[in-house]
C-alpha positions as CSV (number, residue, x, y, z in Angstrom):
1,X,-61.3,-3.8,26.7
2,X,-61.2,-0.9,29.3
3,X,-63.9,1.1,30.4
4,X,-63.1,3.5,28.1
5,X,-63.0,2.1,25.3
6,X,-66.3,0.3,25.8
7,X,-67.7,3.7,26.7
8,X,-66.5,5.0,22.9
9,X,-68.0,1.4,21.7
10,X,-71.2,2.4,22.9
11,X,-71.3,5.7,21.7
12,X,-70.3,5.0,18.1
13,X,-72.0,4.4,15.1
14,X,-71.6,1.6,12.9
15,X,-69.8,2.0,9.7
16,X,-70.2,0.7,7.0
17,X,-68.1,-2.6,7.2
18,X,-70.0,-2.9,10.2
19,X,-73.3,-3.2,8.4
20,X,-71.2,-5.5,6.1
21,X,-70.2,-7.4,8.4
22,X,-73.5,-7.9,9.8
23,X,-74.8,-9.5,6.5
24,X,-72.1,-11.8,6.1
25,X,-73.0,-13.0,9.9
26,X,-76.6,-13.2,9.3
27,X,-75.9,-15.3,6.1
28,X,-73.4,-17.4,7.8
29,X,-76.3,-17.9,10.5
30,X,-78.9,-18.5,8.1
31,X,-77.3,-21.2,6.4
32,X,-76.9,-23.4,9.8
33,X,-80.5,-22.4,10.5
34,X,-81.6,-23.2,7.3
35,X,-80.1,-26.7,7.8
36,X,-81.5,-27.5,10.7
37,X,-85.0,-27.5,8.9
38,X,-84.0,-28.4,5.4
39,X,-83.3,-32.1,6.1
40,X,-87.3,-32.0,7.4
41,X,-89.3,-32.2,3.6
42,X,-86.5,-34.1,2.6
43,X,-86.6,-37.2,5.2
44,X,-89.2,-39.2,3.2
45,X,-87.3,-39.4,0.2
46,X,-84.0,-40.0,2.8
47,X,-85.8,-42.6,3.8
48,X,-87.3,-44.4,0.9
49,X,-83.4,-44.2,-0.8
50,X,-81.4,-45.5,2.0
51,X,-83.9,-47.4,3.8
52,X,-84.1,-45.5,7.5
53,X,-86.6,-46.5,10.0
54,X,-88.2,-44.0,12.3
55,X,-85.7,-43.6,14.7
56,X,-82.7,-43.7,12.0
57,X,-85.3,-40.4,10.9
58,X,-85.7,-38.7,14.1
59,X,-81.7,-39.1,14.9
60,X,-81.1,-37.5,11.3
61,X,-82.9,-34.4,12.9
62,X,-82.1,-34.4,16.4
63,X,-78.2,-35.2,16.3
64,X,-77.8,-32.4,14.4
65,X,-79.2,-30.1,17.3
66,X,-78.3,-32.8,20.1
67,X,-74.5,-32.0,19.6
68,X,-74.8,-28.8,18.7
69,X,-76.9,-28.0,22.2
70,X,-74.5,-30.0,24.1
71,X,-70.8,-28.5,22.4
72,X,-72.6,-23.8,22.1
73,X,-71.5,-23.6,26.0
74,X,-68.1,-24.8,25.5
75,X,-67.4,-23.2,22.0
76,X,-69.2,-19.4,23.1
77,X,-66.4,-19.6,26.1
78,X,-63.6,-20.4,23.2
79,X,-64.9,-17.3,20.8
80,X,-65.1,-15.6,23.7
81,X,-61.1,-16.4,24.3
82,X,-59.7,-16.5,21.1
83,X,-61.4,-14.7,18.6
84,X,-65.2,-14.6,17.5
85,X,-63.7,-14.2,14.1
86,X,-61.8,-17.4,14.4
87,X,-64.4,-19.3,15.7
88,X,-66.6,-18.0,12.7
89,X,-64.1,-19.0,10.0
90,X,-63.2,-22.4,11.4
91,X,-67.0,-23.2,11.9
92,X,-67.9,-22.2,8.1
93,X,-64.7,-24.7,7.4
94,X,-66.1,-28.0,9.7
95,X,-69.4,-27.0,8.3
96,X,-69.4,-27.7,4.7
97,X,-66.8,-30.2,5.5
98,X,-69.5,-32.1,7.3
99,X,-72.4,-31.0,4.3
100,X,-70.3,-32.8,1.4
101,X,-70.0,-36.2,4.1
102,X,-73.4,-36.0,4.4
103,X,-74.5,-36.0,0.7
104,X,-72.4,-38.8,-0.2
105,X,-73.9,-40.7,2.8
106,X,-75.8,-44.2,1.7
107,X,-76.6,-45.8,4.8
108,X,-78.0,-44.5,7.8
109,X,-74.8,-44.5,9.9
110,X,-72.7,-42.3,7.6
111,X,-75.3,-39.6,7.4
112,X,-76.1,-39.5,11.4
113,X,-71.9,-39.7,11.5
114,X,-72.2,-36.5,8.8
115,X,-74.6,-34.7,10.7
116,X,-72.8,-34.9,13.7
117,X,-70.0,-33.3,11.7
118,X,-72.0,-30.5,10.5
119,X,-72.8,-29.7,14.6
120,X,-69.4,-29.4,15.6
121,X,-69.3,-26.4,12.7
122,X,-72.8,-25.2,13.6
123,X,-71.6,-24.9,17.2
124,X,-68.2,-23.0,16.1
125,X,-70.8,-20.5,13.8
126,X,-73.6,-20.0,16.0
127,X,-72.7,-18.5,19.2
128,X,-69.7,-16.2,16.9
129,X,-72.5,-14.7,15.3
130,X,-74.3,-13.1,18.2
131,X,-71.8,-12.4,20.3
132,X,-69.7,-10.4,17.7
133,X,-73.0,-8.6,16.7
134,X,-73.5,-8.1,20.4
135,X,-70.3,-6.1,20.6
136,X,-70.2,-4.5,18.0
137,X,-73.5,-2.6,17.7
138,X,-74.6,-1.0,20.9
139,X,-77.3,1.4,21.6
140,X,-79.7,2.6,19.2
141,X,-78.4,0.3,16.2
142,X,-78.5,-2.8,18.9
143,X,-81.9,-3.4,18.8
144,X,-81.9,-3.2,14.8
145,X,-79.4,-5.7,14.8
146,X,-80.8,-8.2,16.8
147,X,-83.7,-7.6,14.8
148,X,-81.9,-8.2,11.6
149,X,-80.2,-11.5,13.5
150,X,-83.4,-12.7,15.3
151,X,-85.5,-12.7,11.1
152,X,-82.6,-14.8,9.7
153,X,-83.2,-17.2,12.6
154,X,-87.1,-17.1,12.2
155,X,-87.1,-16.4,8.3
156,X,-84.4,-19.4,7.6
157,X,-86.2,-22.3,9.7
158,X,-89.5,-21.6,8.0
159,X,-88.1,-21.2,4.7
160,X,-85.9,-24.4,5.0
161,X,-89.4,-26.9,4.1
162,X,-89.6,-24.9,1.0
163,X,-85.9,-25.0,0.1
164,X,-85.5,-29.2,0.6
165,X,-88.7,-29.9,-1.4
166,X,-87.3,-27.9,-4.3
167,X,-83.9,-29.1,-4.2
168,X,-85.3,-32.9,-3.4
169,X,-87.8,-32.4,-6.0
170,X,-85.5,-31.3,-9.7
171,X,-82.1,-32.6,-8.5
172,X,-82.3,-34.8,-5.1
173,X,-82.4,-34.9,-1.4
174,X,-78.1,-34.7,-1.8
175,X,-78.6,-31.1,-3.3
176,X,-80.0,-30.1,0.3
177,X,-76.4,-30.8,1.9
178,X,-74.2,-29.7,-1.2
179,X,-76.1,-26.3,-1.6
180,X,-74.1,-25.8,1.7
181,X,-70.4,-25.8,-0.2
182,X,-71.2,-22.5,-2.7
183,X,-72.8,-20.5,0.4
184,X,-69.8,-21.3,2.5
185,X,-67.1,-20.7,0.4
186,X,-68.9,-16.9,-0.5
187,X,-69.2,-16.6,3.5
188,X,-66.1,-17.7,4.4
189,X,-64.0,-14.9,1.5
190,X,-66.4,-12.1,2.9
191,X,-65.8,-12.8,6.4
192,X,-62.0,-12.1,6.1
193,X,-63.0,-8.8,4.7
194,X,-65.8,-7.6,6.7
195,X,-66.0,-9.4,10.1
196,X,-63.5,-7.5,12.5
197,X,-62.1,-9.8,15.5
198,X,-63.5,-9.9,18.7
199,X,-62.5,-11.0,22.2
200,X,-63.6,-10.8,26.0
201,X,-61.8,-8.1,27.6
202,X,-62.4,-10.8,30.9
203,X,-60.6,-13.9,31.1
204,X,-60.3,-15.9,34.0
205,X,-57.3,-18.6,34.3
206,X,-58.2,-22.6,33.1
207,X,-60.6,-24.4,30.6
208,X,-63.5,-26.0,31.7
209,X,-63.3,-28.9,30.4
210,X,-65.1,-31.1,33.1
211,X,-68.0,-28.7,32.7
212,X,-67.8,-29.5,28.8
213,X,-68.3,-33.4,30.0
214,X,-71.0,-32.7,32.2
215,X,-73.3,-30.4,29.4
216,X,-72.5,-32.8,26.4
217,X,-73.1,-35.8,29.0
218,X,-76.6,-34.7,30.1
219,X,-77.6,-33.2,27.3
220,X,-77.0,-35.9,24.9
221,X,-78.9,-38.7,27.6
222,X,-81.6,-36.4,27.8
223,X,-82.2,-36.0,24.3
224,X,-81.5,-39.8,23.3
225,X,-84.0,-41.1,26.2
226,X,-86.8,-39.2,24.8
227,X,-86.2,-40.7,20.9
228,X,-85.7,-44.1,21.7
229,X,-88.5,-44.3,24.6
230,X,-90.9,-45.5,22.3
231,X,-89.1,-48.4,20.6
232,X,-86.6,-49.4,23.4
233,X,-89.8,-49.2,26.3
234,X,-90.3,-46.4,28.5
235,X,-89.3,-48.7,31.5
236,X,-89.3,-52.5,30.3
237,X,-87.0,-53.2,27.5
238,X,-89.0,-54.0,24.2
239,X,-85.8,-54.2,22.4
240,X,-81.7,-55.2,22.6
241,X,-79.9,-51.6,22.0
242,X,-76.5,-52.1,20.8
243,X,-73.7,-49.5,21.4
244,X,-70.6,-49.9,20.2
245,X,-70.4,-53.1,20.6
246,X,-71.8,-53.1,24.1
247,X,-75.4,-54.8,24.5
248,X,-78.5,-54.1,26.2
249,X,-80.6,-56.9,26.2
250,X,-84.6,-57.1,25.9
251,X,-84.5,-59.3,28.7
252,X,-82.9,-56.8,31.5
253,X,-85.1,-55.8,34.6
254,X,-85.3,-52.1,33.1
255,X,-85.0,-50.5,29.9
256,X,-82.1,-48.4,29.0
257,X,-84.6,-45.2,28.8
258,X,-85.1,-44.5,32.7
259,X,-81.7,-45.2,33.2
260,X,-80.6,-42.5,30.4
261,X,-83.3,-40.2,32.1
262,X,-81.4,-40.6,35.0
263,X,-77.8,-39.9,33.8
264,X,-79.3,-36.9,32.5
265,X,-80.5,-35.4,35.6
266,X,-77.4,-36.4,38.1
267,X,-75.1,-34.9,34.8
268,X,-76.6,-31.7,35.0
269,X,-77.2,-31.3,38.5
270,X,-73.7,-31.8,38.7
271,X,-72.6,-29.4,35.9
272,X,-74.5,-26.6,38.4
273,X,-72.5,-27.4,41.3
274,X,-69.1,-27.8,39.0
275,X,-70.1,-24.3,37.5
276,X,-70.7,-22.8,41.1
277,X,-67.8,-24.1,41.8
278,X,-65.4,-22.5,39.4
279,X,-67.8,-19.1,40.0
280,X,-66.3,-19.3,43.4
281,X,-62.5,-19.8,43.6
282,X,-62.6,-17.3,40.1
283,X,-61.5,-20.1,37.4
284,X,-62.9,-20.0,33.8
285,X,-66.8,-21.5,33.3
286,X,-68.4,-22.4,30.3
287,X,-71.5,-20.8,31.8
288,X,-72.0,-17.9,33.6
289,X,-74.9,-19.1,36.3
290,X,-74.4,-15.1,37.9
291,X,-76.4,-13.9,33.8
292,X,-79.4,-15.8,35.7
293,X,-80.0,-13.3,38.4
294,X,-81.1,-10.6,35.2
295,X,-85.3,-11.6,34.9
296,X,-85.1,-10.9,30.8
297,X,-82.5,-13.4,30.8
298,X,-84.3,-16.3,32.6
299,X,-87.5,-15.8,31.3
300,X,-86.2,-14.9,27.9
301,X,-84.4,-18.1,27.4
302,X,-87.1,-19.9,28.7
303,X,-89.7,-18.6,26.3
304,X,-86.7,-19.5,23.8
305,X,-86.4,-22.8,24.2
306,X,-90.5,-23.8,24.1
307,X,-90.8,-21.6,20.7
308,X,-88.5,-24.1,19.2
309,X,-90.0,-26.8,21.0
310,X,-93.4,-26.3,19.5
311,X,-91.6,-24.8,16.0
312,X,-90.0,-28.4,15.3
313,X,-92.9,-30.0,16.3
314,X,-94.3,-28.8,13.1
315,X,-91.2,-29.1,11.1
316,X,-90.5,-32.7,11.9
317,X,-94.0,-34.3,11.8
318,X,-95.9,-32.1,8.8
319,X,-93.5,-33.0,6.1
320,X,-94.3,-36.8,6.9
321,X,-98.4,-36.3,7.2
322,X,-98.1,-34.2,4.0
323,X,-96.3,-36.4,1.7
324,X,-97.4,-40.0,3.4
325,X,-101.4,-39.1,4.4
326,X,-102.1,-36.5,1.9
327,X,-100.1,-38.1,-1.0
328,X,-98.1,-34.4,-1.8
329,X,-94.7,-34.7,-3.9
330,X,-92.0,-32.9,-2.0
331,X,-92.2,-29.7,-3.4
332,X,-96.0,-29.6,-2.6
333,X,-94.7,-30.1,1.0
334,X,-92.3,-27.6,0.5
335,X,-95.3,-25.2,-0.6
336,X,-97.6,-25.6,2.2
337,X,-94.6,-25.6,4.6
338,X,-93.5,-22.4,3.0
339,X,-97.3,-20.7,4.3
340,X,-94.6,-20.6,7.9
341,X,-91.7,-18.5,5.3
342,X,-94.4,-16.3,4.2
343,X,-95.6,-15.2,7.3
344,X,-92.4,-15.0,9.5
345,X,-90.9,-12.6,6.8
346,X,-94.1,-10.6,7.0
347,X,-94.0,-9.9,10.5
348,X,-89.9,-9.7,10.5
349,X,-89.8,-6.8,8.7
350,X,-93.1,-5.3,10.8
351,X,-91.5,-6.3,13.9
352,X,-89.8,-2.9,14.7
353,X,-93.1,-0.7,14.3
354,X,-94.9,-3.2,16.1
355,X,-92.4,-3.3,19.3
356,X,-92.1,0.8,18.7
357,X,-95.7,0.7,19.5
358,X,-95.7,-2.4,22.3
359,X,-92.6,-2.4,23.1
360,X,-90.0,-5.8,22.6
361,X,-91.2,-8.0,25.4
362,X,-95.2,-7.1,23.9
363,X,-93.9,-8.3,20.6
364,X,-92.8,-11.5,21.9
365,X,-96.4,-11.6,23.9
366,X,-98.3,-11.2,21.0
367,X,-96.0,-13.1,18.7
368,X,-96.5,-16.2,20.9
369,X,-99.9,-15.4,20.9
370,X,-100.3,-15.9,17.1
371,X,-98.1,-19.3,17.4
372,X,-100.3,-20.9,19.6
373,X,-103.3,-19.9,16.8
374,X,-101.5,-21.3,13.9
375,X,-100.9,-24.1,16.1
376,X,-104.0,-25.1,17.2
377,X,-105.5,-24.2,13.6
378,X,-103.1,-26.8,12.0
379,X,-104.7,-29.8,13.9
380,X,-108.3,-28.6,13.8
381,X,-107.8,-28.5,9.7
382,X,-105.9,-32.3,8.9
383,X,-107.8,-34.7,7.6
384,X,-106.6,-37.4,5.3
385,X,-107.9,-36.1,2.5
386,X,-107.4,-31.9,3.4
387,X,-106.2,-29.6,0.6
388,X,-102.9,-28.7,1.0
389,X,-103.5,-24.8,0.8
390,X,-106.4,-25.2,4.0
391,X,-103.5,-26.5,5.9
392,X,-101.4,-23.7,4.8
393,X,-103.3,-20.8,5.9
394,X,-102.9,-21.7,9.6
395,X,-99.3,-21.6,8.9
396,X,-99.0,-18.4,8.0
397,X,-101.1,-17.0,10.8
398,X,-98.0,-19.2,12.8
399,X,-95.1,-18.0,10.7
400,X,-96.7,-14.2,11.6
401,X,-96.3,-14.9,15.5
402,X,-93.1,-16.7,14.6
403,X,-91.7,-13.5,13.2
404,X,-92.5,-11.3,15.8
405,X,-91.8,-13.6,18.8
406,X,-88.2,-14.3,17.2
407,X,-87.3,-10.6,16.0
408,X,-87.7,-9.4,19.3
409,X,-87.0,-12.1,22.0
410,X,-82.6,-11.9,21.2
411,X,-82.0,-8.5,22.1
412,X,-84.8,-8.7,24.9
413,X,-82.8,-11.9,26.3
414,X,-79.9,-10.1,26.6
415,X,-80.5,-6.4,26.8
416,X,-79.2,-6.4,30.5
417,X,-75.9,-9.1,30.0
418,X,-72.7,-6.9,29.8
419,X,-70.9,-7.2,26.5
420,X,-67.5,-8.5,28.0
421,X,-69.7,-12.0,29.0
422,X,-71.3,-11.7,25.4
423,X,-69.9,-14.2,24.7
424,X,-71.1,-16.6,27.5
425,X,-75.2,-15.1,27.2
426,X,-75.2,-15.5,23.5
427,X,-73.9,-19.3,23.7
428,X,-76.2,-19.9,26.5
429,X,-79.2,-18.3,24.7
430,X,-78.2,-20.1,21.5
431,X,-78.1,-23.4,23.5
432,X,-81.2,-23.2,25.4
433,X,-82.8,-22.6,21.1
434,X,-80.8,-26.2,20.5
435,X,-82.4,-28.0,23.5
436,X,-85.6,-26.9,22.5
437,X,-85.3,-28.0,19.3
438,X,-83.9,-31.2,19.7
439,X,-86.5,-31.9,21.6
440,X,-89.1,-30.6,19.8
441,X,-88.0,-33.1,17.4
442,X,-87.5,-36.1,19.9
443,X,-91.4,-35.1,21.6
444,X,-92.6,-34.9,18.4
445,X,-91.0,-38.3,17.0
446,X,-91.7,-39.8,20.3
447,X,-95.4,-38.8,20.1
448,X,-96.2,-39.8,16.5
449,X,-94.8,-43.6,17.4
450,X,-96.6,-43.8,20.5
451,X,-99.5,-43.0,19.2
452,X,-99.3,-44.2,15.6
453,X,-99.6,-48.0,17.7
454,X,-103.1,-47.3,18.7
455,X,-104.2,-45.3,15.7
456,X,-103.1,-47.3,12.8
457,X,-104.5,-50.7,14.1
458,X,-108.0,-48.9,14.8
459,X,-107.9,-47.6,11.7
460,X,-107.3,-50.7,10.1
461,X,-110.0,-52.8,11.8
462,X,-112.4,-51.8,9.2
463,X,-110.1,-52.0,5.8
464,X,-111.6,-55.7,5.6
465,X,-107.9,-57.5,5.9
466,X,-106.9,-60.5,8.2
467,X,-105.7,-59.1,11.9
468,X,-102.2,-60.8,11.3
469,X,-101.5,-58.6,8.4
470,X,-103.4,-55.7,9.7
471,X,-100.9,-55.8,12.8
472,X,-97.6,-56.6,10.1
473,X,-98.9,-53.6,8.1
474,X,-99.3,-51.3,11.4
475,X,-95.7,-52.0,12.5
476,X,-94.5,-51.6,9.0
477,X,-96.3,-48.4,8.8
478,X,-95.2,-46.9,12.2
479,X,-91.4,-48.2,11.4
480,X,-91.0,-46.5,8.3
481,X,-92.1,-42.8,9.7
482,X,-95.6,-43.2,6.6
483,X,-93.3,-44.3,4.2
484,X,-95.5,-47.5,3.6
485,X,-98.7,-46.1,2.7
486,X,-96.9,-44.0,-0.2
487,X,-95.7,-47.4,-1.8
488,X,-99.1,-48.8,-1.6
489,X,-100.3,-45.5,-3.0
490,X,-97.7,-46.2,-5.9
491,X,-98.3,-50.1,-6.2
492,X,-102.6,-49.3,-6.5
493,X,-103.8,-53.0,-7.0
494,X,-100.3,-54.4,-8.1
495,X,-99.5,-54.8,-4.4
496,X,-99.3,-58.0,-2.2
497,X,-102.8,-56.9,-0.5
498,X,-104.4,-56.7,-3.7
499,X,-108.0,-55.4,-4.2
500,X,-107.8,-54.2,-0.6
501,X,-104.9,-52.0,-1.3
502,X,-107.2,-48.8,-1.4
503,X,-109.1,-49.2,1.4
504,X,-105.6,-49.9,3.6
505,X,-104.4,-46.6,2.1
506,X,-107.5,-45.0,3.3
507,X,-106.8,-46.1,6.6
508,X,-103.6,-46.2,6.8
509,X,-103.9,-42.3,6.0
510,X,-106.6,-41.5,8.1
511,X,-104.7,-43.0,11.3
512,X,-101.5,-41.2,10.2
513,X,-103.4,-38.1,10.4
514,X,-104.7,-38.9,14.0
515,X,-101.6,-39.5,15.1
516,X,-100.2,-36.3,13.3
517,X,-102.7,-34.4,15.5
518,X,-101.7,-35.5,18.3
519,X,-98.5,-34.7,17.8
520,X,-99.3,-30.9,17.0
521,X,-101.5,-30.8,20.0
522,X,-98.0,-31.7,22.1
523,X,-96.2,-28.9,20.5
524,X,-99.1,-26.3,21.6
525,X,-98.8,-27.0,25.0
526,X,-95.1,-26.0,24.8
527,X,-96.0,-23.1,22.9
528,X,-98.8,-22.1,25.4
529,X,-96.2,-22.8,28.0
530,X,-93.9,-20.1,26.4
531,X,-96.6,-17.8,26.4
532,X,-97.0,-17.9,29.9
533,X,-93.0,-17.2,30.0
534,X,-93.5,-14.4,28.1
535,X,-95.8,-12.8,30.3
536,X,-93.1,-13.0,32.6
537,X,-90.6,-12.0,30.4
538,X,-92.5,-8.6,29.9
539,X,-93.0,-8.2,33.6
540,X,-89.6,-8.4,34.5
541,X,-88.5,-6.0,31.5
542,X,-90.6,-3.3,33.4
């Protein structure tokens, strides 16, 4: 694209295929979104059915953002090179593909293997989305946009709880992947219609594939050392891991954890030098480190990534404290959950008069502001026996700040990254949201098994049963992610403990709900983390 023409681009206004267009995207957007939370209500049915342990759980989540962190640098280049459009089309394709895999999964490998699937079309989808809405609407209709595009992202996640207890709760948890195969076929016809093609009017000679390695390599070992820290040992092995075939046995000098850690940081270190490299003798990179030197960009993504650190947090470890501890069916979950759904579509549509008044970078400030409330509010109100709806309230005060925060913080991000690299600062932008929230579901897995070992047995020194079974009970407890203590709940006196059953449930509840707070309290020290990045965010917008 010449000068010239991106000079007319600017100056244009939107049509009305345009505006079309945008819908399709956002929907298209939404329904990956919308995924990535959907599963969360859902998992303690998933794992009653087809009998997952905690980690099967957590890698049900965090694959699903794992790979689709590691593959958004290398597939915003590609959209960037052949066609947005493409990307888009191909993505919705993989996508559903992956969705109808996934529901006629019945074992824990075929539905990590389908989730994985569903990535690499989430990965195609995602960065298409922003960077063709970051070229085509510029000036005054940008920052509506992004608006539109940063609600779907906000409104989707929190309405995702909702969605997967209702669909888990009249038809079953499968309905939460094949929902997926009616909204993608209705995308994918409307998207030949409305979406116009794309490219970079930039392109340098060569792929970068070793920078592809480097990303997926580090990325991945990062993510998979936090999950499995608590069950493989945080430095001695407490366990054999078996990949592949290949064996890593309980009784090597170190665990498999640190040495993950490791490969994680050498990776990426070396994917910075491999990137500088290519920066220097001119050859194609699958990330632009030169976006870096813009302040709304640094700060932006880094305020990114701890919102959805501290957002899936809550989405990972509330649907399991609601329906283990506090006994809810699914769609009860999905109610409560839905207090976030409530509140971010509240403050989505109030975000524009509200950064009108504070401007985009305040928004985010007092968006963030409001997490860390809802945040803290959730784990001063669980108890084992709290009403669903006292739980909700803090949720919505969240879903408000989550609104605001994500309305405003995507056009902010990139407001100063020129439109031929679109491309490049949407994929990175979308990434660094990936890496936040895979590991805002590996912290938050990681935190509920470390310290579901100390609170269940303390809680269970009083229930009045032998220590051997109190310890068998713990372990069973913390292994099946609460799942235990709703088939006691279920049993009542019919089961193996007998007249004790009620007062183990009791316990078993009331250290669940420890554990759950301590889990939330992790999240809000990301979130208060991205606060402080968005102070620094709206001092380099100035």
């Amino acid at each position: 694209m010449t000068s010239r023409d991106q000079q007319t681009k600017d100056t244009r206004a939107p049509g009305r295929r345009d505006w079309l267009s945008l819908a399709v995207l956002s929907t298209g957007l939404g329904m990956i979104v919308l995924d990535g939370t959907i599963v969360g209500v859902a998992l303690p049915d998933i794992i009653a059915d087809i009998h997952l342990d905690l980690t099967d759980a957590q890698w049900v989540n965090s694959l699903y953002a794992v790979l689709l962190a590691a593959l958004l640098l290398s597939t915003g280049k590609l959209s960037d090179r052949l066609g947005r459009k493409l990307l888009f089309l191909i993505g919705i394709v993989v996508f559903v593909g992956g969705s109808v895999l996934a529901a006629m999964a019945d074992a824990a490998g075929p539905l990590i293997a389908a989730r994985a699937v569903q990535a690499v079309g989430a990965a195609f989808i995602m960065p298409s989305t922003l960077s063709t809405v970051n070229a085509t609407f510029r000036g005054k209709y940008r920052a509506a946009a992004f608006g539109v595009w940063g609600a779907v992202i906000s409104g989707a996640a929190a309405v995702g709880p909702l969605a997967g207890g209702a669909l888990t709760q009249w038809a079953s948890w499968h309905w939460i992947f094949l929902v997926n195969i009616p909204i993608g076929a209705l995308v994918f016809i409307a998207a030949l219609f409305t979406v116009r093609e794309t490219k970079s009017g930039t392109d340098r000679p060569g792929m970068d594939v070793d920078g592809a390695l480097l990303s997926a390599i580090g990325f991945g070992a990062l993510v998979f050392a936090v999950i499995e820290g608590p069950d493989l040992g945080w430095w001695k092995p407490k366990a054999d891991l078996t990949v592949f075939g290949w064996k890593w046995s309980e009784s090597a000098p170190v665990s498999a954890v640190p040495v993950a850690f490791a490969l994680a940081a050498v990776a990426l270190t070396l994917f910075v030098f491999w990137e500088r490299h290519r920066e220097r003798v001119q050859r194609s990179a699958i990330l632009d480190l030169g976006l870096f030197k813009f302040g709304t960009f640094s700060w932006g993504n880094l305020t990114a990534a701890m919102v959805a650190v501290g957002e899936f947090t809550i989405v990972f470890v509330l649907p399991l404290y609601l329906v283990n501890a506090l006994g809810l069916d699914v769609m009860g979950a999905g109610l409560v959950l839905a207090g976030m759904a409530v509140g971010a579509f509240m403050s989505g549509a109030a975000a524009r008069h509200v950064a009108a008044k504070f401007g985009a970078p305040g928004t985010v400030l007092i968006g963030l502001g409001l997490e860390v409330l809802g945040v803290a509010g959730v784990a001063l109100v669980l108890r084992p026996d709290s009403s669903g709806w006292v739980v909700a309230a803090p949720l919505v005060i969240y879903g408000l700040g989550l609104g605001l925060a994500s309305a405003q913080l995507t056009g902010t991000v990139l407001r100063d990254v020129p439109v031929e690299v679109s491309g490049q600062g949407s994929a990175t932008q979308s990434t660094v949201r990936q890496i936040g929230s895979a590991l805002g579901t590996a912290v938050a897995g990681a935190a509920l098994s470390v310290s579901l070992a100390f609170t269940l047995p303390a809680a269970l020194a009083g229930a009045g049963l032998p220590s051997a079974q109190a310890d068998q009970l713990a372990s069973a407890t913390r292994q099946s992610a609460g799942t235990t203590i709703t088939q006691l709940r279920a049993e009542g006196a019919a089961s193996k403990l007998g007249e004790h059953t009620d007062a183990a449930v009791h316990a078993l509840a009331s250290g669940f709900t420890d554990a759950t707070r301590f889990s939330m309290l992790v999240g809000l020290v990301f979130l208060a983390l991205g606060f402080v990045g968005a102070m620094q965010l709206r001092r380099a917008s100035k």
